[in-house]
N, C-alpha and C positions, 0 to 999 in steps of 0.2 A: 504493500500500500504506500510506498514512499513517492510514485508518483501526483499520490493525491494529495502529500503536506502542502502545502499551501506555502511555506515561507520556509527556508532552509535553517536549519541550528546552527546555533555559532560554535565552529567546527572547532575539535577538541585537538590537544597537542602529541602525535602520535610517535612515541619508540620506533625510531630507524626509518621515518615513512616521511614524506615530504612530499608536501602539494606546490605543484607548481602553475604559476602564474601564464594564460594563453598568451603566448603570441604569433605571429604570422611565423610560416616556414614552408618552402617549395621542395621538397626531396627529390632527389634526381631519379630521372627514367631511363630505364635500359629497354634493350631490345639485343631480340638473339634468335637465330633460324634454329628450328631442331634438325639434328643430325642424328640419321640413321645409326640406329646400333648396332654392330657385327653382332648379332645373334642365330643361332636357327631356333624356329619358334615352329610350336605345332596348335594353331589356335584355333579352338574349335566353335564353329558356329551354331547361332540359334539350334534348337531340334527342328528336324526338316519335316516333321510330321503334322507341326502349327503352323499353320497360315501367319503371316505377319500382320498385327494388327492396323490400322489408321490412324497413326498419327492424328490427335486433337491440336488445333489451335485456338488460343482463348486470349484475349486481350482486354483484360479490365484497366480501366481509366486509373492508373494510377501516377501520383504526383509526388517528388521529394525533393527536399535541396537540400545541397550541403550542410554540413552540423558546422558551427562558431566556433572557432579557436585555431589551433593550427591547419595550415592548408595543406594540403598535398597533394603531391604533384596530377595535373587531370590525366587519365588515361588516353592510351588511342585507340583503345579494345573495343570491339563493338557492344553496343550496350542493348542486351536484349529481354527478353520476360520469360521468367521460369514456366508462366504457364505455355510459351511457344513451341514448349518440345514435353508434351505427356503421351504416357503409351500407361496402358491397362499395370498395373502391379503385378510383379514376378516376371514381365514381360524381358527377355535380353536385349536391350535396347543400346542404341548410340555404339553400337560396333565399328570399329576404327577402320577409315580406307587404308591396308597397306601401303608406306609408301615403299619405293626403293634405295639404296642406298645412294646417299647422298656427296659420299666423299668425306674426309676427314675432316673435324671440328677439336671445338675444344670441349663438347661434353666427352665426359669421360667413356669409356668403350665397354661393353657386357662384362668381358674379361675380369677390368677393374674393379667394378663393383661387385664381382666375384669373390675377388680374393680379399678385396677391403673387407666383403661381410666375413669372411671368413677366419680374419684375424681381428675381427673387433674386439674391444677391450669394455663393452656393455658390462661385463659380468664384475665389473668393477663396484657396481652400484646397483643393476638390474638382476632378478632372478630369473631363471628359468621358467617359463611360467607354463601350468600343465596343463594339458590338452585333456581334455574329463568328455566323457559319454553324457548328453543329455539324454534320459534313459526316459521319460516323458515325451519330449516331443521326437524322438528317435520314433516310439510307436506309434505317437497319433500320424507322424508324416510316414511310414513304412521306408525311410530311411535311416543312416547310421549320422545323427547329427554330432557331429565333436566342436566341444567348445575351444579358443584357445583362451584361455583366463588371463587376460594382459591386465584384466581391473586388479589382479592380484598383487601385480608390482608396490613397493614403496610407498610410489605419490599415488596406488591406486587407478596410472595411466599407463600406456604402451610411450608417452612422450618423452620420457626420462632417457630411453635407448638414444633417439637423436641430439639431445641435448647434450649429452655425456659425449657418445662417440666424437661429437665436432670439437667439440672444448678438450679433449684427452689431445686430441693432435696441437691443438695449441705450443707455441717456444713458450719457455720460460720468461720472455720478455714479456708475451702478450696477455701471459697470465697476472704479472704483477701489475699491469694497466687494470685489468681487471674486464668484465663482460658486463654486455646488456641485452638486453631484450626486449619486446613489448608481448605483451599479452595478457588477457583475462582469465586466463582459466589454466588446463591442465600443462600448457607449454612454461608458464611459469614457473609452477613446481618442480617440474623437471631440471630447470637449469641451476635453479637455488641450492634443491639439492647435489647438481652435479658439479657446481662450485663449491658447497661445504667439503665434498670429499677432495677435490684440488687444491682447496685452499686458497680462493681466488673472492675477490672481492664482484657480487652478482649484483646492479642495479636493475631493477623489474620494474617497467612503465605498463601500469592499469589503468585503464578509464576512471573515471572520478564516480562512475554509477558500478561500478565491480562490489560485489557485497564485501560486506565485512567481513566475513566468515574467510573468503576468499584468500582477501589480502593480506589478514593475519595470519594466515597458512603459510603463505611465502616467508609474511617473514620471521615467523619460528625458525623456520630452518637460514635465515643466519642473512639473509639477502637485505639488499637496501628497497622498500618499496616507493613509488614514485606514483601519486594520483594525478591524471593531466587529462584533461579535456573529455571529451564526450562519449567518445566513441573510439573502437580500435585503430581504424586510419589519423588519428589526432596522436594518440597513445604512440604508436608506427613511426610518427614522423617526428617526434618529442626524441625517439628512443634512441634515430640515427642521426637526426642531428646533436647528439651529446656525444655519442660514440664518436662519429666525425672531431669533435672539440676534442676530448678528453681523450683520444686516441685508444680508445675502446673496441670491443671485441663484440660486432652486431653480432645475435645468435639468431639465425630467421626459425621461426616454427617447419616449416617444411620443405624452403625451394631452397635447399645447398646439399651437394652428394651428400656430403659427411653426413647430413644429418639421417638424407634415404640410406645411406649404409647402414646406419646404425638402426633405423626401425626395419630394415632388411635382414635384422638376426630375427625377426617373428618367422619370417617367409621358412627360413633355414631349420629354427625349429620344430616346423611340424613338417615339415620334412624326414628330418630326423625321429618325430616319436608317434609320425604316424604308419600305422602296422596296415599293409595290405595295400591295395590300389586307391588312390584318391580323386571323386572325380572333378570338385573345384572349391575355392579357399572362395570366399565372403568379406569383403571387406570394406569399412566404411569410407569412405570420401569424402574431406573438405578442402583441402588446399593440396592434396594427394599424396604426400611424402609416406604414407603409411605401405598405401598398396603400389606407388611406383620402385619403393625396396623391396616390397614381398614380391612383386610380378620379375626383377632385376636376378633376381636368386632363384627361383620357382623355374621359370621360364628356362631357365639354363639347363636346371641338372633335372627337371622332370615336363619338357614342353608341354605332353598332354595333358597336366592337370588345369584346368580354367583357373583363372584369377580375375573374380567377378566384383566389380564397387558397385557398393550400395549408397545410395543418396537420396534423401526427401524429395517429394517432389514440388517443392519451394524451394530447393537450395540443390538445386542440379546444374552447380558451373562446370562437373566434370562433364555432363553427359551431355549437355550443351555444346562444350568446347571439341568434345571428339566428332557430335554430329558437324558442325562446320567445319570440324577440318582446321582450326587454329582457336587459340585463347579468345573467349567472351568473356565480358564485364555482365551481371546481370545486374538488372538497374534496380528490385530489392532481392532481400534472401529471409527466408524464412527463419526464425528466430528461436523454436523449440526447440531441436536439436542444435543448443548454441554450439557444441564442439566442432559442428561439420557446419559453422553459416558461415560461408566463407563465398563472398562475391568474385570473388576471382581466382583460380588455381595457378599453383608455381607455375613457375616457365619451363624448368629443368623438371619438373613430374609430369607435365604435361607431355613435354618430347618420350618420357619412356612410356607412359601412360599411352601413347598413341600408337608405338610400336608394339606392345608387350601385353596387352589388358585384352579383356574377350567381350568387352561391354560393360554396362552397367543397369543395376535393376533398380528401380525406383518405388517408394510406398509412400504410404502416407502416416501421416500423425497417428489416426487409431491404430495405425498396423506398428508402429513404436510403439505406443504404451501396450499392447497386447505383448509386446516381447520380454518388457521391464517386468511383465506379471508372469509369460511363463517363465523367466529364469529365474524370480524369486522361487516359485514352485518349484522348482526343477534344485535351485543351491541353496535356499533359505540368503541367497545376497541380490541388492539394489542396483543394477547399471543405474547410470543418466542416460540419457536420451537416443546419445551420438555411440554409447556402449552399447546399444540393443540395437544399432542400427542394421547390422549385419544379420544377426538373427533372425529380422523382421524380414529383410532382403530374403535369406536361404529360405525362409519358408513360405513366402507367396513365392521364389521359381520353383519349390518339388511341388507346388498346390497347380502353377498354369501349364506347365509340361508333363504333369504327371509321375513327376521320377522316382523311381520305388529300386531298392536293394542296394542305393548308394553312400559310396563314404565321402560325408559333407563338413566342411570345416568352417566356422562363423566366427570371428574373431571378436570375442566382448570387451571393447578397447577402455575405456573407462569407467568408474562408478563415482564420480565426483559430482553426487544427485543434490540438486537444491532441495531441500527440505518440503517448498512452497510448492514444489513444482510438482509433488505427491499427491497433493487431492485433485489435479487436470489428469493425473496417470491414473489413477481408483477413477474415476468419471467414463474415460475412456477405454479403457481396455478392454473392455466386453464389447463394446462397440467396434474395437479395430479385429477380435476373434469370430466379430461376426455373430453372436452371442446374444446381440441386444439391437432392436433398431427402435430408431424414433419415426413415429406415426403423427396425419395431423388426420383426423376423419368429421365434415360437415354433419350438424345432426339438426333436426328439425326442432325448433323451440317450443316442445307441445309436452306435457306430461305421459310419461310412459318411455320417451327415448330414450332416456339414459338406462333404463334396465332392457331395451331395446337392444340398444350397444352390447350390454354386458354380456348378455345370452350370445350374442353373432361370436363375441370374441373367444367364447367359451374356453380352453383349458388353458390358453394361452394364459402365463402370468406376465401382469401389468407391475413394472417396476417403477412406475412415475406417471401421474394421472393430474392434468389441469387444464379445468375450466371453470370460464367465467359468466355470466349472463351477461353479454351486451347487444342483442337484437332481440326484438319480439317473433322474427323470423327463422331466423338458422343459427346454429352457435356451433363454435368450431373447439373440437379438444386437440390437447397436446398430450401425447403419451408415450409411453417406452413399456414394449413387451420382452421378456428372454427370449428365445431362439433354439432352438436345442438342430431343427433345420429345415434349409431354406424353405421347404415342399410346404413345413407347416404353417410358415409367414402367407405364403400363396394364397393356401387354403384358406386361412384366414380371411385375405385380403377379397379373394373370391364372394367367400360369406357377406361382407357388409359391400361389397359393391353390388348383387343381387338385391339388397334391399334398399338399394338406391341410396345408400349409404359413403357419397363420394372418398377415397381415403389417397392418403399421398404417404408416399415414405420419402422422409426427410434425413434418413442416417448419415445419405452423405455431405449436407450442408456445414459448413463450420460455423456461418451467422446464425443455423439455430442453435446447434449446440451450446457455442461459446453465448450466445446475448439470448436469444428470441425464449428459447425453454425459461428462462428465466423473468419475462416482460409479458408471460399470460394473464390476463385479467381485466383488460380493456382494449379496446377496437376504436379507434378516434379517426376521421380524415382532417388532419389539421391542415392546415392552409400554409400552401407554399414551403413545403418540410422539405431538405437536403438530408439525406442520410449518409450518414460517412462510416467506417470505421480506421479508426487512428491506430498505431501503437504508441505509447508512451513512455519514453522513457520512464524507469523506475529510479527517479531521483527524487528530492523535494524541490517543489518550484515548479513541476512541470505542470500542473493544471492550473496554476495560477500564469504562467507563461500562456495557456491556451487560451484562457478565460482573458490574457490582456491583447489577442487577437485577435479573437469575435464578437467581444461582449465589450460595451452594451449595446455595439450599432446592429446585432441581431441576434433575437430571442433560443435561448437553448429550449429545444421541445421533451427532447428525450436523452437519455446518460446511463450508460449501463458499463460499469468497470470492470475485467477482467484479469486479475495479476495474473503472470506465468511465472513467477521468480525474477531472476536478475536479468532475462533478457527482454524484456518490456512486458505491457501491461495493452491489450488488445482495449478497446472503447468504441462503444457502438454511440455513436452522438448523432440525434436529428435534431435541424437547425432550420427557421425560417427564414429564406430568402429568396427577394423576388427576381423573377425571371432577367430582367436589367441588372441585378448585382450579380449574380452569378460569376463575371469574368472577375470583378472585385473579390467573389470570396475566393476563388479558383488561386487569384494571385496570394492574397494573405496564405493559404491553408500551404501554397507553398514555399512560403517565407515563415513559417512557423519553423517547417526542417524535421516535420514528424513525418513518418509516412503512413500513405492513406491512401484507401480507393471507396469510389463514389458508387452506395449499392440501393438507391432510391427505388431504384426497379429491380430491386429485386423480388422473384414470383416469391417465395417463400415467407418475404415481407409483407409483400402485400395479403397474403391468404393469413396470417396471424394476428397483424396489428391493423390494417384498413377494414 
């Protein structure tokens, strides 16, 4: 709820952490061709048994601008929308065009990152982490699911391998300068702790909105933390322009070999302790360094086995960038799985990534929290988000190709779970299992329908039931039944459609989910209403920041707040304005620097609240 304080606290004096003051800063831009890797690769394609789905394109009206404080440098990457590239969940999608060999560069050659992973010095700091039988979802899918437990590590991530292997190659000189970094989450810990065991002095630049919990984790373990501006591109360019000054040691979360080497001892190990034939590794995607090590090492010593990324489909820069064939910028990313919202992938993951990778599967939000629940069932332990991603991945492709008798590997990369972000995971996870959908069914406003209803819906049980009286004509419920399956939802829905009983399934909307299930109980057509949904930063300041850009020159209609944890707070806001303001509010909303899209029309809206 920190987005909704109103005025910020006068900020307390904090051990070894220091906030620093915005100012302007341009970081400089590279650019670099990808070169072919001397590999042989054996990469295998979609199942030729599935027809290839169609390709969705969807284009919602959305608006953002830059966040206040330091600049950084504008991209040349083309800026496109996540929703411009979806294909159905489990689908093998964004399969890379071979290229051919290009001629010699300066990325490093297969060879290299061979023998780099194979003398990595990880075990310095990283353990071993063991590859377990999910012996649960093993049977429900009639495959052999193997976990690789990276959440087991130290800091709880698979990032400490990167952080460490680049910082060990370090001179002695560059170590007494000392390193930096930027980052919010699990790439920080990683380095804090891989400078406590070097002995090297670690400054960590976080956003100024990074929770508390966060940043006092870094710095237990010994590091200097540094709060600066808004958001990670601020933090990013705070981190290299000190390094720059101070002759410091940038550590990138994911686009430098050293660091793919070192998350390329994951690939090596289950190589190593997996017994029998395997038919493909699972693994999640944000900025890529994860699965462009694991595919660098896999790809070599066992080509047949697939190396599949898995990615949201709000936060598909990987599967974006292999469909065009070069790096996209997406112009937002989806914020739940903060580990993996990464607008734009390395340059150096991308090049192996396009050579090496057999596609990538895409899911959605409920199909993550359904994974976070079955691996608690399955280990009695928590992933986050971006740790269940893979999981969620392996099990909608053995659900859309049918795959039964195989050995399947899902990498659990982190458990660094926001606390907050537990009652959106309990809400949804029956719903991403398929488990649970939400209904909206018209009834006629007469005595007797509502046990009219109850009979049609018969054994079906109703886990969430609301309505309100607002016509003397028809009134509309909002409900959620179990599922146990599909046939029985049908039949259901067959029943009260025969009694002229119109019914809609809404499961897969996120405006009801997240706002509308909650805003049952009046039907208004208010006059001139704008519906928006914002995210909000989860700082203090930031509604009163919103409220000093719309208010008072026009009326707030409706306000419904939804925290997610520390990566914002979703808000469904309708606003009156007249058809002449419009281009007025269009300019404010994106000078606020939130980002938003405009869903006035939306049917779902209209059938609940008009």
């Amino acid at each position: 709820m920190e987005g909704l304080r109103l005025a910020p606290p006068q900020p307390t004096l904090l051990h070894r952490t220091e906030t620093v003051l915005r100012t302007s800063f341009i970081g400089p831009h590279f650019t670099k061709k990808c070169i072919a890797h001397r590999i042989r690769v054996s990469v295998s394609k979609p199942t030729a048994e599935v027809s290839s789905p169609t390709l969705t394109s969807s284009e919602d009206t959305v608006a953002s601008s830059p966040s206040q404080g330091f600049v950084v440098a504008p991209s040349d990457r083309p800026r496109v929308s996540a929703n411009s590239l979806q294909y159905p969940s489990g689908y093998l999608g964004a399969v890379p065009e071979r290229s051919v060999d290009e001629g010699k560069g300066d990325v490093k050659n297969a060879m290299e990152y061979l023998t780099n992973i194979l003398s990595s010095k990880v075990y310095d700091v990283a353990i071993e982490s063991p590859l377990q039988l999910a012996t649960k979802l093993s049977e429900r899918l009639g495959n052999q699911v193997w976990l690789k437990r990276e959440d087991l590590q130290p800091v709880f991530s698979f990032k400490l391998r990167g952080a460490y292997n680049m910082m060990a190659k370090l001179t002695k000189e560059q170590l007494e300068k000392g390193v930096i970094c930027s980052s919010a989450g699990n790439h920080a810990q990683g380095v804090a702790l891989a400078a406590k065991k070097l002995g090297c002095n670690a400054v960590i630049a976080m956003p100024v909105t990074t929770p508390e919990i966060k940043w006092q984790s870094v710095e237990r373990l010994g590091a200097t933390v540094v709060l600066v501006g808004d958001s990670y591109d601020e933090a990013q360019a705070y981190a290299k322009k000190r390094a720059k000054e101070e002759s410091r040691t940038f550590i990138p979360p994911f686009d430098h070999p050293d660091v793919i080497m070192g998350q390329g001892t994951v690939g090596m190990e289950i190589v190593r302790q997996m017994q029998g034939p395997l038919h493909a590794i699972f693994v999640p995607v944000g900025g890529g360094g994860l699965i462009a090590g694991i595919a660098a090492y896999v790809k070599r010593v066992s080509p047949e086995v697939k190396v599949i990324g898995v990615e949201p489909s709000d936060a598909n820069a990987m599967a974006l960038s292999l469909h065009h064939g070069e790096r996209v910028m997406l112009d937002k990313v989806g914020g739940f799985a903060d580990g993996v919202a990464v607008k734009e992938v390395g340059e150096e993951t991308f090049c192996l990534c396009r050579e090496l990778v057999d596609g990538v599967v895409l899911v959605s939000r409920d199909a993550i929290c359904a994974s976070i629940k079955d691996m608690f069932e399955e280990k009695r332990s928590i992933l986050e988000p971006a740790g269940a991603l893979a999981l969620a991945g392996a099990e909608a492709y053995c659900k859309y190709y049918g795959l039964k008798g195989k050995n399947i590997v899902a990498i659990t990369s982190g458990a660094n779970m926001n606390f907050d972000k537990l009652r959106v995971v309990t809400e949804l996870a029956n719903v991403g299992r398929k488990q649970e959908a939400v209904l909206a069914t018209i009834l006629a406003e007469k005595p007797g329908s509502f046990k009219q209803f109850c009979e049609l819906v018969g054994p079906m049980n109703i886990t969430e039931f609301k309505y309100r009286c607002s016509s003397d004509k028809a009134a509309v419920v909002l409900y959620s039944v179990g599922v146990h399956m599909v046939s029985d939802l049908e039949a259901m829905r067959q029943r009260l459609e025969s009694s002229q009983l119109r019914t809609y399934n809404l499961t897969a909307s996120d405006l009801v989910k997240d706002h509308l299930r909650y805003l049952m109980g009046g039907r208004l057509n208010v006059e001139n209403e704008v519906l928006c949904r914002f995210v909000f930063p989860e700082r203090p300041g930031a509604l009163m920041k919103f409220l000093d850009t719309f208010s008072p020159q026009w009326n707030i209609s409706l306000f419904h707040y939804r925290g997610q944890g520390e990566t914002g707070a979703n808000v469904l806001v309708g606003i009156q304005v007249g058809k002449s303001e419009m281009e007025e509010f269009i300019q404010r909303s994106e000078s606020l620097g939130y980002e938003y899209v405009l869903v006035t029309n939306d049917s779902n809206f209209q059938l609940l609240m008009h």
